[in-house]
C-alpha positions in Angstrom: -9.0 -17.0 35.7 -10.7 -20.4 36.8 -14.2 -18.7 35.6 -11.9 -18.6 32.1 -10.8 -22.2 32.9 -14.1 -23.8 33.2 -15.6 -22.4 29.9 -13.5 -24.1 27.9 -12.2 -27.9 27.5 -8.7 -26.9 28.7 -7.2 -29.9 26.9 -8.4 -28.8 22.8 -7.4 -25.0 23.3 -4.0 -25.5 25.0 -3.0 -28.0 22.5 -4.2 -26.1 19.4 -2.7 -22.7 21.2 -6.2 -20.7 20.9 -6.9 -20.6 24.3 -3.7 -18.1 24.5 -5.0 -16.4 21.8 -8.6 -15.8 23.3 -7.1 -14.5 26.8 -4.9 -12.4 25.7 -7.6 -11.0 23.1 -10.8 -10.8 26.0 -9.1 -10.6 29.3 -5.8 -8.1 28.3 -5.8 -5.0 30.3 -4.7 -3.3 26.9 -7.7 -4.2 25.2 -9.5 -1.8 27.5 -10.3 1.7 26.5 -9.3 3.1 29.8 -5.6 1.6 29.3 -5.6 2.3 26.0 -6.2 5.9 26.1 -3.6 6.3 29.0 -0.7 4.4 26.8 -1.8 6.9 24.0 -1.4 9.8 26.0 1.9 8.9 27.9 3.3 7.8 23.8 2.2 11.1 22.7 4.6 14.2 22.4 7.9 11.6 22.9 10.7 13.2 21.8 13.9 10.9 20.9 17.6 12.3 20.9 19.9 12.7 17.7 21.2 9.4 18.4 18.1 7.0 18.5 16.7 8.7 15.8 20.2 8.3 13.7 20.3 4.6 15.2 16.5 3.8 14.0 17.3 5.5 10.4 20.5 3.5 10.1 17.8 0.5 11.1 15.7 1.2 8.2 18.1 1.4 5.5 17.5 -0.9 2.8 14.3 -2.4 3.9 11.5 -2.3 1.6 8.2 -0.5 2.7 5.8 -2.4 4.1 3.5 -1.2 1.3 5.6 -1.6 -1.5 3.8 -4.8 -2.8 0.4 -4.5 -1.5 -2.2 -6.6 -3.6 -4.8 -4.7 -4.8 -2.9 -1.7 -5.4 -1.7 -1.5 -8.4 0.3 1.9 -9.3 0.9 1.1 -12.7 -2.5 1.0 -13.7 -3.7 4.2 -11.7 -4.9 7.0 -13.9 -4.4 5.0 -17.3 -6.9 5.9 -20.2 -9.0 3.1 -21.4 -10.6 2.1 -24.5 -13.9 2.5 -25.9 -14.6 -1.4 -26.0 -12.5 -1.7 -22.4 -15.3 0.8 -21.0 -18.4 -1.2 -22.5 -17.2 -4.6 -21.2 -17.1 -2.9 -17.8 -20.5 -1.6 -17.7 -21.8 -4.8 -19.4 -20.3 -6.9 -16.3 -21.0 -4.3 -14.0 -24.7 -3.9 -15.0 -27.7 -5.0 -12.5 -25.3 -4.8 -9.5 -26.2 -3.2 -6.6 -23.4 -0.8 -5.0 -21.7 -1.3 -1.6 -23.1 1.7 -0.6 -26.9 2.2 -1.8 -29.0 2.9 1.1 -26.3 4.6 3.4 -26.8 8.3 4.3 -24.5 10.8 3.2 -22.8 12.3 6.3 -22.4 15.8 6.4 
């Protein structure tokens, strides 16, 4: 903890708040992969009674996914047809650009 301490000027990161941030993010047990795979396994196979799960439903009810309004995903322009000219602008603006992935190997 004093090791922690002494590489940073206590007095910037406590007053901004990052220096929680960074020890909780490097020195959290959790962020190990040893912990993490434990928690995983202990979560896994939970089973909860009729009443927590009618308790966490009743929770839910009315909230709106937390995907609903995601930007960047449009659903109301997924799988329209586009026009000829539509098409031609897009390979026009498109042209001479190199794709994210040219040069990756295909994985099998």
């Amino acid at each position: 903890m004093l090791k922690v301490l002494r590489e940073y000027s206590i007095c910037n990161q406590l007053i901004e708040g990052r220096w929680i941030d960074h020890f909780l993010k490097y020195h959290n047990p959790m962020w190990k992969p040893e912990v993490r795979e434990k928690v995983s396994k202990a979560l896994k196979g939970r089973v909860f009674s009729e009443e927590t799960r009618r308790k966490l439903s009743e929770e839910k009810k009315g909230k709106t996914p937390w995907n609903k309004e995601v930007k960047g995903y449009h659903t109301s322009l997924k799988g329209r047809k586009r026009s000829e000219e539509f098409r031609k602008k897009l390979i026009e603006a498109t042209e001479g650009c190199i794709p994210w992935n040219k040069g990756s190997k295909k994985q099998e």
